[in-house]
C-alpha positions in Angstrom: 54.3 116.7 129.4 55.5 117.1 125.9 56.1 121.1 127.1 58.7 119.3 129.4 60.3 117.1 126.6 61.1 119.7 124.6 62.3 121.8 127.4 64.9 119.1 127.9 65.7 117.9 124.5 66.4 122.4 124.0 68.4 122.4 126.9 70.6 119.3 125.8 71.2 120.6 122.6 72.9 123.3 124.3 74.7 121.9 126.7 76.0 118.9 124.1 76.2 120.9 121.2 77.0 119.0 117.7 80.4 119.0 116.2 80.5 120.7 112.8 82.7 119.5 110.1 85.0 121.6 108.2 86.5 121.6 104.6 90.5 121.7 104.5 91.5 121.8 100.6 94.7 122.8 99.1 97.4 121.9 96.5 100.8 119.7 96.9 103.5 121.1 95.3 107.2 121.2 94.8 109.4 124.0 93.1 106.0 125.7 91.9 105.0 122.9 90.0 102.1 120.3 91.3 102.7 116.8 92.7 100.0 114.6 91.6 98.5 111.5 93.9 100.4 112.4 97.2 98.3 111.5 100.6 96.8 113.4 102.8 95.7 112.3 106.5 95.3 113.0 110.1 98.4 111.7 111.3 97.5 108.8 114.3 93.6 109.3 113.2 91.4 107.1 110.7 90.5 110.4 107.8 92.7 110.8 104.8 92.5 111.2 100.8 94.5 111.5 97.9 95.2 114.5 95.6 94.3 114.5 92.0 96.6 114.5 89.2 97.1 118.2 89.6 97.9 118.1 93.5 94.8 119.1 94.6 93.4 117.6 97.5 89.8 118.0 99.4 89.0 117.0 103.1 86.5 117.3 105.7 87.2 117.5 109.5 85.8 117.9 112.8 86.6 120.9 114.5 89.6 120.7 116.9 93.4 120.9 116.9 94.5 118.4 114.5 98.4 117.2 112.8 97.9 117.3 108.8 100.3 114.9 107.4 100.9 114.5 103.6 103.3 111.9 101.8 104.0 111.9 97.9 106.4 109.1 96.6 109.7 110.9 95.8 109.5 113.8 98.6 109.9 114.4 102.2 106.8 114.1 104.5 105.6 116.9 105.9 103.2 117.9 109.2 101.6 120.4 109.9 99.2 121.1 113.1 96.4 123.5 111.7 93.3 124.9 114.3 89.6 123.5 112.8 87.2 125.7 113.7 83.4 125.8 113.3 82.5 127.8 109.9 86.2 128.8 109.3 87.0 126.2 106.0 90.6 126.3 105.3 93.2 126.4 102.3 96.3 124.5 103.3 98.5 124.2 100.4 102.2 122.2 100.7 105.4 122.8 99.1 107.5 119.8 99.5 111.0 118.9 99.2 112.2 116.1 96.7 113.5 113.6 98.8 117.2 113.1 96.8 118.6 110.2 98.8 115.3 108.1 99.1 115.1 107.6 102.7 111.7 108.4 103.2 110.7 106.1 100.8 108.5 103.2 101.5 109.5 99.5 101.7 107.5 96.3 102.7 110.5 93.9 103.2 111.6 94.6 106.4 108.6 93.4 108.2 106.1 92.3 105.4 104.4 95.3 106.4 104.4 99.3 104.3 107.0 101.4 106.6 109.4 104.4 105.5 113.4 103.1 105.0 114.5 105.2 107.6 111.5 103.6 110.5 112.9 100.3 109.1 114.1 97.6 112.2 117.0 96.4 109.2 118.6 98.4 106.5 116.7 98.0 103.2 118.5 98.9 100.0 116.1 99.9 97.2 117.3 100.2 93.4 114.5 102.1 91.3 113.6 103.5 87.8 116.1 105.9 88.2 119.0 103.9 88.9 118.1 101.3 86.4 118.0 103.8 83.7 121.1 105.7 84.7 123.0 102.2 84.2 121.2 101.4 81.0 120.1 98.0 82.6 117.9 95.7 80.5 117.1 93.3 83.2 117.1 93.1 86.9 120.5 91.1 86.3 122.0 94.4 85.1 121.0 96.9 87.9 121.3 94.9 91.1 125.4 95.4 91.2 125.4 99.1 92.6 123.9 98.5 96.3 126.3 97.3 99.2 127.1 94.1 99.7 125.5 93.3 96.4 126.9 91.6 93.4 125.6 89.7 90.4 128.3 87.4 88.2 127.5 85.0 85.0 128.7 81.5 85.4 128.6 79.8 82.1 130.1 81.1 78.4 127.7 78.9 76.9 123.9 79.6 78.7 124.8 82.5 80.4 123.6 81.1 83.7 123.5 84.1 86.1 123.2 84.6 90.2 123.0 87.4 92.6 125.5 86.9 95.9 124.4 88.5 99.0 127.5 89.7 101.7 129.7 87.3 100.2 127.3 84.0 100.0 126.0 82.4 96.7 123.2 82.8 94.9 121.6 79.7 96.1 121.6 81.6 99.6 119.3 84.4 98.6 115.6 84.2 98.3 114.2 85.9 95.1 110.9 87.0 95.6 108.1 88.5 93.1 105.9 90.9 94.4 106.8 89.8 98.2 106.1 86.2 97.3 108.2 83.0 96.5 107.8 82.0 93.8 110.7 82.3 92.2 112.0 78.7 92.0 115.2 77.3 91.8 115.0 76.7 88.1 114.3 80.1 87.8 117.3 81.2 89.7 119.8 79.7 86.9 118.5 82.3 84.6 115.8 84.2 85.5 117.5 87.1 86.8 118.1 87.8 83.1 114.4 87.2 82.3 113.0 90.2 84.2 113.0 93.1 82.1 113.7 96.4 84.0 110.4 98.1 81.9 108.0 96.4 84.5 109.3 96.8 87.3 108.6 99.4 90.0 111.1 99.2 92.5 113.6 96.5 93.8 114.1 96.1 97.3 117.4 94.1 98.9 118.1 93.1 102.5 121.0 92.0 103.5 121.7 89.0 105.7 119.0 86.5 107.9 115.4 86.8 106.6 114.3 83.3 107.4 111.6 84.4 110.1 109.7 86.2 107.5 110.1 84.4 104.3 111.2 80.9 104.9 114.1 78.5 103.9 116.6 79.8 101.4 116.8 83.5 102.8 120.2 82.9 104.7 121.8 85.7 102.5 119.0 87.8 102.5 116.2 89.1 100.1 115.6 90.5 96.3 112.0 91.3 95.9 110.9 92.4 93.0 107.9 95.0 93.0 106.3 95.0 89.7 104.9 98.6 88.6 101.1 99.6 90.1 98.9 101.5 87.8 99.2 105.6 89.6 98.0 107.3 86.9 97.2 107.8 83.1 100.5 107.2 81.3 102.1 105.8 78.4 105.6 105.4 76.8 107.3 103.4 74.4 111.6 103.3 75.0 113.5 101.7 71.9 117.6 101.3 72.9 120.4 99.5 70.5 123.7 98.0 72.2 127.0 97.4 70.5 128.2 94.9 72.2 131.9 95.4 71.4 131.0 98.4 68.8 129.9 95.1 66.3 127.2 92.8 68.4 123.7 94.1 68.4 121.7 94.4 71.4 118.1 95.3 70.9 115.2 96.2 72.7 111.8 98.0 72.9 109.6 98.3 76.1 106.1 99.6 76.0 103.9 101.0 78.9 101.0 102.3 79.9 98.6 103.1 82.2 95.0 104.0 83.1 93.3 105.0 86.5 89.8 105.6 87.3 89.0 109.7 88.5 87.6 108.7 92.1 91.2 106.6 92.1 89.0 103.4 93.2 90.5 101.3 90.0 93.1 101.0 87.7 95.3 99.0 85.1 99.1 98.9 83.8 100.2 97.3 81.2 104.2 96.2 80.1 105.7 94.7 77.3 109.1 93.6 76.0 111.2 92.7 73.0 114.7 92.0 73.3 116.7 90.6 70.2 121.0 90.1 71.2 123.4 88.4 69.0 125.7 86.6 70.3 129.3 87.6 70.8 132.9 85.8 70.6 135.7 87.9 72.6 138.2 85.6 71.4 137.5 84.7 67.6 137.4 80.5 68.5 134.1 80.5 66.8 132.3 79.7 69.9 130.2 82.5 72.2 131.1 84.4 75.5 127.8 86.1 75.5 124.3 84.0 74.4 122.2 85.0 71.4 118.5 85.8 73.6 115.4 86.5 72.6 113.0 87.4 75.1 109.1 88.5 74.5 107.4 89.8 77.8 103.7 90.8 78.4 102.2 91.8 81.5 99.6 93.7 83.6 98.8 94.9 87.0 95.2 96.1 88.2 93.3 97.0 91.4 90.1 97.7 92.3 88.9 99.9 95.6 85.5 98.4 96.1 85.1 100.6 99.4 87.6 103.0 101.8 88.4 100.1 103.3 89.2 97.1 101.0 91.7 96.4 98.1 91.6 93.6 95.6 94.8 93.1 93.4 96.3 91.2 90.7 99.1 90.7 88.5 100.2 88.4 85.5 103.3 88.0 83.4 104.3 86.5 80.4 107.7 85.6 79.6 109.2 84.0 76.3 113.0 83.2 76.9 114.9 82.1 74.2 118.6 81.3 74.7 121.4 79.3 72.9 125.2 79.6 73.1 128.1 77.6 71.9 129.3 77.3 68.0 127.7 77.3 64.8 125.0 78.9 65.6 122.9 78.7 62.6 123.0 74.9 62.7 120.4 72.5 64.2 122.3 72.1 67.9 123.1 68.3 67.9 125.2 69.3 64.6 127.5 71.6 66.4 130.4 70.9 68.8 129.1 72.4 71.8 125.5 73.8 72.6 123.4 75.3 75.2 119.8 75.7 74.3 116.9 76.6 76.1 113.8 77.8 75.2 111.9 79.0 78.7 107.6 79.6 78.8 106.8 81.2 81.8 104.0 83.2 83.4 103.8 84.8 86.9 100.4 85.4 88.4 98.6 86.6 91.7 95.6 87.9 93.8 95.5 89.7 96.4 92.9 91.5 98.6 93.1 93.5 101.6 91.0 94.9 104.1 91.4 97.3 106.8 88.4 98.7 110.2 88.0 102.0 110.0 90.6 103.0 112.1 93.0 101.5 110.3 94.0 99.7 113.1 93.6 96.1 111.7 95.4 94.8 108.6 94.2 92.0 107.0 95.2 90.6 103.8 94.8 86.9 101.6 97.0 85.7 98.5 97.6 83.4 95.8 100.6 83.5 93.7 101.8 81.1 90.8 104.7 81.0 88.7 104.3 77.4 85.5 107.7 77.4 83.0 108.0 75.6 80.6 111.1 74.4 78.9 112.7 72.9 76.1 116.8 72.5 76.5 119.7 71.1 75.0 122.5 70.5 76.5 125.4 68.7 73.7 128.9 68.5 72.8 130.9 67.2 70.0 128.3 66.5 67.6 130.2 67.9 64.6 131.2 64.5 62.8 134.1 63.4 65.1 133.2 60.3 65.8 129.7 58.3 65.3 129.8 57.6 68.8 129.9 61.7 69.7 127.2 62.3 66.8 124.7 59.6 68.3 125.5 60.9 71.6 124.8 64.5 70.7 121.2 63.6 69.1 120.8 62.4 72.7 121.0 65.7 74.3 117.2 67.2 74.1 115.8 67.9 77.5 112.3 68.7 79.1 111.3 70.7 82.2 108.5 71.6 84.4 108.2 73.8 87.0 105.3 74.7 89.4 105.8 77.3 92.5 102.6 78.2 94.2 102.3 80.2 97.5 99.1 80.8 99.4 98.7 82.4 102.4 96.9 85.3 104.9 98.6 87.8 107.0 96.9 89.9 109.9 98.3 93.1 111.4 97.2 95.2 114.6 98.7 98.2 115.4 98.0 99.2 119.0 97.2 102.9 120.4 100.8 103.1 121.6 101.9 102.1 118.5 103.1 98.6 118.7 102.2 96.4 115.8 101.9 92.6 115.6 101.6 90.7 112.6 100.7 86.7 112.3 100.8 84.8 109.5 100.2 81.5 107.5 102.3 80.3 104.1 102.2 77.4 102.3 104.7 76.9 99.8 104.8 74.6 96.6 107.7 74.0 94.1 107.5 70.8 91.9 110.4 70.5 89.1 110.7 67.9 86.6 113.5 68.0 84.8 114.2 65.2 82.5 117.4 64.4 79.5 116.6 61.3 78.2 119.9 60.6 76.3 122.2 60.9 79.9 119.1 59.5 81.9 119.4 62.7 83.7 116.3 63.3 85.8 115.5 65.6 88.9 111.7 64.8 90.0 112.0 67.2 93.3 108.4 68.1 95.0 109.0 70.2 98.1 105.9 71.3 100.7 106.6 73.8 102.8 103.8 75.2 105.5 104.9 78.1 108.0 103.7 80.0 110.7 105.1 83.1 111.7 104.8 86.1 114.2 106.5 88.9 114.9 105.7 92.1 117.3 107.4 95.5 117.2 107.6 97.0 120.8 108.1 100.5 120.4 108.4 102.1 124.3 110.0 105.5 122.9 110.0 107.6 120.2 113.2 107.0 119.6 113.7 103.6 120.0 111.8 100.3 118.5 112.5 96.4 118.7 111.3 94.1 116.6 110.9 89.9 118.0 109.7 87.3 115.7 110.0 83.6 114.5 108.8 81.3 112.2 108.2 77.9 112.4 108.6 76.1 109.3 107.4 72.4 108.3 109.1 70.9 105.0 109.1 67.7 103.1 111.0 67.2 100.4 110.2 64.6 98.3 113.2 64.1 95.7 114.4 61.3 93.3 117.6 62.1 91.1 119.7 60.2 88.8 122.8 60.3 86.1 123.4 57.3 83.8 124.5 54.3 86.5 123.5 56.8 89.8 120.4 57.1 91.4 120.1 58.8 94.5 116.8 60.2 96.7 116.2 63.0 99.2 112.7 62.2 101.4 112.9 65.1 104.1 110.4 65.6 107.0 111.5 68.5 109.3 110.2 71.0 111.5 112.3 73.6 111.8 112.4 77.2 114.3 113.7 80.6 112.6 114.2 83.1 114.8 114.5 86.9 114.9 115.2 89.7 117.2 116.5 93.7 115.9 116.5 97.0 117.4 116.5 100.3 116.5 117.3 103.4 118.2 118.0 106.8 117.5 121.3 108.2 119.3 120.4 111.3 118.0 118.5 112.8 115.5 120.7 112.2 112.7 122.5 109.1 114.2 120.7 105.6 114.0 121.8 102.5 115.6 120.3 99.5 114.0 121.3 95.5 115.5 120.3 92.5 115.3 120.0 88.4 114.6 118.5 85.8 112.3 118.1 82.1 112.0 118.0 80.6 108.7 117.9 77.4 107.5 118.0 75.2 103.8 116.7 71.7 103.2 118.4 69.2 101.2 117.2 69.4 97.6 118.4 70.9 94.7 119.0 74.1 94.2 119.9 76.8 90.6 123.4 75.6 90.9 122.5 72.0 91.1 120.1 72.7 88.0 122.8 74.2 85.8 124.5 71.9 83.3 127.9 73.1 82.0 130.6 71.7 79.7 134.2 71.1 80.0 136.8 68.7 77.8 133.6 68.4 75.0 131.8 66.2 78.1 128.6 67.4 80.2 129.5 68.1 84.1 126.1 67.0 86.0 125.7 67.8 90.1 123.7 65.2 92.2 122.6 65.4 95.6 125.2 63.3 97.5 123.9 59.9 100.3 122.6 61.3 103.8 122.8 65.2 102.7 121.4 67.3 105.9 119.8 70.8 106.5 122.1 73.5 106.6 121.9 76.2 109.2 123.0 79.7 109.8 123.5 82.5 112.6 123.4 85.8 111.1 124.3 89.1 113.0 124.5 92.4 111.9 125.3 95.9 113.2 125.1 99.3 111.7 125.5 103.1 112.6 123.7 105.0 110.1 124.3 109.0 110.0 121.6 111.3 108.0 121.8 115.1 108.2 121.2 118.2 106.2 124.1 120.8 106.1 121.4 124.1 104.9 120.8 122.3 101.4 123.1 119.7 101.3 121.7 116.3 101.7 123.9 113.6 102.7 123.9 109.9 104.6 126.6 107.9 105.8 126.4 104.3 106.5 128.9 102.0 108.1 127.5 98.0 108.8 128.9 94.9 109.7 128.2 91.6 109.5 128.7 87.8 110.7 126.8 84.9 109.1 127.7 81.2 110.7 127.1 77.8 108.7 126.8 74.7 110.0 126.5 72.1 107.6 126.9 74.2 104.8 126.3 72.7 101.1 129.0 72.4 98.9 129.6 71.1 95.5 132.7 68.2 94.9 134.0 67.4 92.0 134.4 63.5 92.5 136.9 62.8 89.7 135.2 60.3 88.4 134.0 60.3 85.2 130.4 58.4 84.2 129.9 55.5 81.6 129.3 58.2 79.1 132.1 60.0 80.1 130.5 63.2 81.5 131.8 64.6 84.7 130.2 63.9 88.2 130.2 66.8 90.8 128.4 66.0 94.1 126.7 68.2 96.2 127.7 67.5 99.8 127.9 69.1 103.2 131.1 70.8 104.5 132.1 71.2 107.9 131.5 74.6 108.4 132.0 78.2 107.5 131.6 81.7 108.1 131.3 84.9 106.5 132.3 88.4 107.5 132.7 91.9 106.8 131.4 95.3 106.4 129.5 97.7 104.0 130.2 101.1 103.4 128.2 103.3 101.6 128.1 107.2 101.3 125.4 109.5 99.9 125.7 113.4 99.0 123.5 115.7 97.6 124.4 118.7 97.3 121.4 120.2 95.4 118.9 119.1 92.8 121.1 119.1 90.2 123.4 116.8 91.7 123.7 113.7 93.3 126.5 111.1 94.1 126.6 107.7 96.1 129.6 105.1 96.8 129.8 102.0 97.9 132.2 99.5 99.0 132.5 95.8 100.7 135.1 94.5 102.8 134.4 90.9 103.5 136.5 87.2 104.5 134.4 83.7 103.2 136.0 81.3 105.5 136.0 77.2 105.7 136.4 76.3 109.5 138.0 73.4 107.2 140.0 73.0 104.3 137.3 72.0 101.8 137.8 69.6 99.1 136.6 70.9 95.6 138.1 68.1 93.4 138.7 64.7 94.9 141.2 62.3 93.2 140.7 59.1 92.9 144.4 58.0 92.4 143.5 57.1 88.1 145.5 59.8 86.8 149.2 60.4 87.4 149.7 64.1 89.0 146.2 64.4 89.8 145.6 65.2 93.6 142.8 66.7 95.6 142.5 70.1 95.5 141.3 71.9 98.6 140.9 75.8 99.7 140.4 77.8 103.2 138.1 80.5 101.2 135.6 80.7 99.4 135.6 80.9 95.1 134.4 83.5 93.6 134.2 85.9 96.2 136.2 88.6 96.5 137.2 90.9 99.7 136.7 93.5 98.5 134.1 95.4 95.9 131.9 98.3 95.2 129.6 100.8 93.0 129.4 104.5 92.4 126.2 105.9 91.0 126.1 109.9 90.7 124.0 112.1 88.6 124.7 115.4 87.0 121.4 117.4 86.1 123.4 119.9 83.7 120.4 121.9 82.3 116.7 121.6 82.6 117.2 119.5 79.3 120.1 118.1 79.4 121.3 114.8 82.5 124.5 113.0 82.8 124.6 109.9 84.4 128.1 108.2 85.6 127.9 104.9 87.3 130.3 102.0 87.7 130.7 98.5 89.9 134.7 97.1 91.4 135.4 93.9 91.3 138.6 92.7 93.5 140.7 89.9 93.0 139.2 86.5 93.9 139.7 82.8 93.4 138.3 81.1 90.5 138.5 77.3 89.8 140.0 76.7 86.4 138.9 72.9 85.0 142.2 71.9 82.9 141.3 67.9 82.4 138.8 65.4 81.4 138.7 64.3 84.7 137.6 67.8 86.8 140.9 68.6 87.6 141.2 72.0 88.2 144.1 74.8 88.9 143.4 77.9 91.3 143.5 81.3 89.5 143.8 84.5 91.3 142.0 87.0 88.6 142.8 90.2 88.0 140.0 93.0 89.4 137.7 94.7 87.1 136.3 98.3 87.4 132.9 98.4 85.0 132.2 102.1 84.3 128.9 102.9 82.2 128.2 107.2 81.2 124.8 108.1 79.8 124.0 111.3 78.8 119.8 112.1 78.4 118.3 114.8 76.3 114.6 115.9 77.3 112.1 117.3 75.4 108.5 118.4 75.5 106.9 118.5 72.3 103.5 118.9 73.9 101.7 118.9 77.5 101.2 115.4 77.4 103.9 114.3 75.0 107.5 114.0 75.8 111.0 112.5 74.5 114.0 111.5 75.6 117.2 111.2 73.7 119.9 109.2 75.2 123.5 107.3 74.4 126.1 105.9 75.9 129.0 103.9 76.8 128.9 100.8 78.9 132.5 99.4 80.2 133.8 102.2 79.1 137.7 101.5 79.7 136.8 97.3 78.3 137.8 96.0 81.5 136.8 92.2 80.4 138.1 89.1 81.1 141.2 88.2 78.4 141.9 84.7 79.2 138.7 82.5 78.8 139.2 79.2 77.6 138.6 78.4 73.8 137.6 75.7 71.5 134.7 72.7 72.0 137.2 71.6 75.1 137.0 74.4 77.3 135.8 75.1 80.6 132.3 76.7 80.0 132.0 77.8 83.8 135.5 79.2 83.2 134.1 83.0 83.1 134.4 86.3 85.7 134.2 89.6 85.8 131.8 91.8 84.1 128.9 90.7 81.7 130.4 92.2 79.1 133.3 94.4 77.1 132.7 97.9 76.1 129.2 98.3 74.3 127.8 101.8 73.2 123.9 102.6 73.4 121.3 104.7 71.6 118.1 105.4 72.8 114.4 106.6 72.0 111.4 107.5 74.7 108.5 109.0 73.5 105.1 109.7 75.4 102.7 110.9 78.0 105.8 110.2 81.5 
């Protein structure tokens, strides 16, 4: 009997032979010289690994035909079908080209899920390390102006209040995000922008128009999100830059960095750091500033640990210490001064993540937390320099006290199918509770809103060449507001359950031709928002905005359409986009001045909704490079920001003689036309140029000229901000570097030359670029 056994279990062992495995190893490369970390996987299979920090790469497969796929940040993908055969281990090695005009980059913000730019259902802009250094930015506020359809612009000579407008629509339209979560508040968004220093982040990533479906209320405009840097491997650095702001106004700053990763790549841990130190600066010699004195002190880390192939845990935390004042006398206590802005801003940023995958990689499935607490101590005064007794006891009045909580929790599942389709589900809760408190003007704003949503979306892809992408999410909010200045008290108690929907597509004409289209649904509760949070001065008096009686949601319709050419001419990379856009409001918030002054005579603006409006236009943008050494990208924005309505921005009240209402068919502050160039000049293997600039066109701009918040129109002048950087490289050692690098900044001064001056002007009375001519030094030393 066991004769027989044997005779079968021999026989099946030749008829089901075992598969062997085989060793593929090799190095990733580029221009002879190693790329260090890039993956390596069987593309549309489950078995992949990374390379070490010299390129090299080990991995064992079963024999058969199989497509070897590698991907290193910064270069081109490449595939390559290799033969594994039984007993025949093979060296593959891969020479890879940089990948000059990022396409093949990846991005998470187009469907919450890791995708290359150029697979992308919408058009996601990213601004990275290199861009932010080219244009000497400090903070994200300085780098986000040279994308399409992008533009930042400070608001306020005396706090230096900040916002980033989308395709034409305000700040208060975009959602900021932190590491793909919300938790950037609306306190946050008067100056937080400027809060961010560049040194920790990674990459930031902008889309343009609806985003609703995926990240909730507030995304009418779009997305910023803000990708702090992950630990890849060992590094350090220390940068040290000094601005003349002017050639007289110091500017300075020192970032540190490093890095440590564990040799199996299963753990690692970055940390950032930051010291800023400006001065401020008067462009008109009136003794009061244009630019705040800041101090800003940021600490932070990033870690992750692999506790198997198939799991991630992550987290993050950042520290920042904001300190900002502006206005006259600046060495004086503040409620001794004429005017003052002063805030002095504690906050912290924190999250966990994990994520865990099946073996096939199939299944996605991920849990967070996220936080964001600040702190803050303001004051917000005017003419407490001894004119009268009434103004000095008002002016010790003016101290302030906020809190801020956002917290997001949530869990998000994705299943890609065998044909490719991928759906992803997911669950958010959303907290922000602000309590911001004056005690002199009984100025409060005790604002708690809930937000839970559920939202799905599939991607159908039938073909290779095309792909659409159907989601929605359904959105519960209650806001829960009480808000009052001096005599007024007002409340906002909001229950709603609202639908966002989204549908895009995306199909290749051709092979370099891409046809991208698409819709979104957004929506914004009643509450206050960064603009409503900003306090300003004007005639020596506060100006305050409350919500105004029975204020209701706002709601958009956003379309979009785009033609987007990419092709190689032999060496010469270039990419040609051409999109437009339509985004419909209904309801849409506006602020009124009522022209009405309060018992302490400050100025009352109301926040109230307008009968509708509409924004449209297109983005152009062109990319060319022509080889490594050089590189050049333009941008520019045509664009209409339309009232269905005249809207009223100062109502009269009949008081003052010559006073009337003052109404507009457009939008202020947004022009119809602006743009960016960024292009780089690699001269030598030492030596890199860096020319970049941002246009400005003509726009409207309110001008406050009484007491009372009347206001005249003023059609500005436009502004072309040009910045050239030259870098010199060294390498002292293997593992020790330097970089040399100055500058100019605005280099033809192309700076506003009419703001108002003395304790009466009109603080929010300010355009145009951040600042006049300023020339740069700078120092980066270390292991990068």
């Amino acid at each position: 009997m066991k004769l027989y056994l044997y005779f079968f279990l021999f026989v099946g062992f030749i008829a089901f032979p075992q598969q062997k495995e085989v060793t593929i190893s090799g190095t990733i490369s580029s221009d002879g010289k190693p790329v260090p970390f890039g993956s390596v996987y069987v593309k549309n299979g489950s078995q992949g690994t990374d390379a070490d920090d010299s390129g090299k790469y080990s991995l064992t497969l079963s024999e058969g035909t199989v497509s070897l796929a590698v991907y290193a940040q910064g270069f081109r993908p490449q595939t390559r079908q290799i033969v594994v055969s039984a007993g025949d281990d093979k060296v593959v090695n891969f020479e890879l080209e940089e990948d000059a005009l990022g396409l093949d980059q990846v991005v998470v913000s187009a469907t919450r899920n890791s995708l290359s730019k150029k697979e992308a259902p919408v058009i996601v802009n990213v601004v990275g390390p290199k861009l932010l250094n080219a244009t000497q930015s400090i903070s994200v506020a300085d780098g986000l102006n040279y994308q399409p359809g992008v533009r930042v612009e400070t608001n306020c000579q005396n706090c230096g209040f900040t916002q980033v407008r989308l395709n034409g629509l305000g700040g208060q339209y975009t959602q900021i995000l932190v590491n793909s979560r919300p938790v950037f508040s609306a306190l946050n968004g008067v100056y937080g922008l400027e809060q961010i220093p560049v040194s920790i982040i990674d990459r930031v990533e902008v889309v343009r128009s609806g985003g609703s479906a995926l990240f909730g209320s507030n995304a009418i405009a779009g997305t910023v999100n803000v990708i702090t840097k992950e630990p890849i491997y060992n590094t350090w650095d220390v940068t040290t830059n000094l601005g003349l702001i002017d050639g007289k106004v110091p500017d300075r700053n020192v970032n540190l960095n490093g890095s440590i990763v564990s040799e199996d790549l299963s753990s690692g841990i970055t940390i950032f750091g930051m010291f800023r130190d400006r001065d401020g600066y008067d462009a008109n010699g009136d003794g009061f500033t244009e630019i705040t004195k800041l101090t800003n002190n940021s600490l932070g880390t990033k870690a992750f640990l692999k506790p198997n192939d198939n799991s991630r845990i992550g987290f993050d935390f950042t520290a920042i210490r904001e300190y900002r004042r502006g206005g006259d006398r600046l060495d004086l206590a503040p409620q001794f001064t004429d005017v003052t802005e002063e805030l002095d801003h504690n906050t912290v940023f924190s999250g966990v993540d994990y994520q865990l995958f099946n073996d096939e990689r199939s299944n996605d499935f991920s849990a967070y937390v996220s936080v964001q607490h600040t702190d803050r101590d303001s004051y917000y005064g005017g003419l407490g320099g001894g004119r009268t007794a009434a103004d000095s006891a008002a002016a010790n009045n003016a101290f302030g006290k906020t809190k801020d909580l956002a917290f997001v929790a949530g869990t998000k599942f994705t299943h890609t199918f065998k044909n490719k389709d991928v759906l992803t589900s997911g669950v958010e809760y959303q907290l922000n509770d602000t309590d911001d408190a004056i005690i002199g003007y009984n100025r409060v704003v005790d604002q708690k809103v809930n937000n839970i949503g559920f939202y799905t979306q599939y991607e159908w892809k039938p073909t290779e060449k095309f792909k659409a992408l159907i989601g929605a999410r359904l959105d519960h909010v209650n806001v829960d507001g009480f808000y009052t200045i001096q005599d007024i008290a007002r409340t906002s108690e909001v229950n709603q359950t609202v639908v966002s929907p989204r549908f895009t597509v995306l199909y290749d004409i051709t092979d370099a031709l891409q046809f991208r289209g698409g819709y979104a649904r957004g929506f914004r509760a009643p509450q206050a928002f960064n603009e409503d949070l900003h306090i300003s001065s004007v005639g020596g008096e506060q100006r305050f905005v409350i919500l105004s009686e029975d204020l209701e949601s706002e709601f958009s319709n956003a379309y979009t359409a785009s033609l987007n050419f990419t092709k190689d001419f032999n060496k010469v990379q270039t990419n040609f986009l051409v999109e437009g856009f339509y985004t419909d409001l209904q309801n849409p918030f506006t602020t009124v001045s009522t022209g009405a002054s309060l018992p302490n005579g400050s100025i009352l603006e109301e926040s109230r909704n307008g009968e509708g409006a509409y924004v449209a236009g297109t983005n152009i943008e062109a990319t060319v490079s022509p080889s490594k050494a050089l590189f050049f990208q333009v941008g520019i924005t045509f664009q209409k920001s339309i009232y269905k309505e005249d809207q009223v921005l100062f109502e009269a009240d009949g008081s003052v003689p010559g006073e009337e209402d003052v109404v507009v068919d457009e939008f202020t502050r947004a022009p119809n036309m602006y743009g960016f160039l960024n292009s780089n000049w690699q001269m030598t293997d030492d030596f890199n140029l860096d020319v970049t600039g941002s246009f400005t066109g003509s726009m409207i701009v309110p001008h406050v000229i009484s007491e009372s918040g009347f206001m005249e129109l003023v059609d500005t002048n436009a502004f072309f901000d040009m910045t050239g950087k030259l870098t010199y490289h060294l390498d002292l050692l293997d593992r020790f570097h330097a970089e040399v690098s100055g500058g100019v900044q605005n280099v033809f001064n192309s700076y506003q030359d009419d703001f108002d001056t003395g304790a009466l002007r009109d603080s929010d009375y300010i355009y145009g670029p951040n600042r006049p001519r300023t020339f740069f030094i700078g120092l980066k030393f270390g292991d990068f």
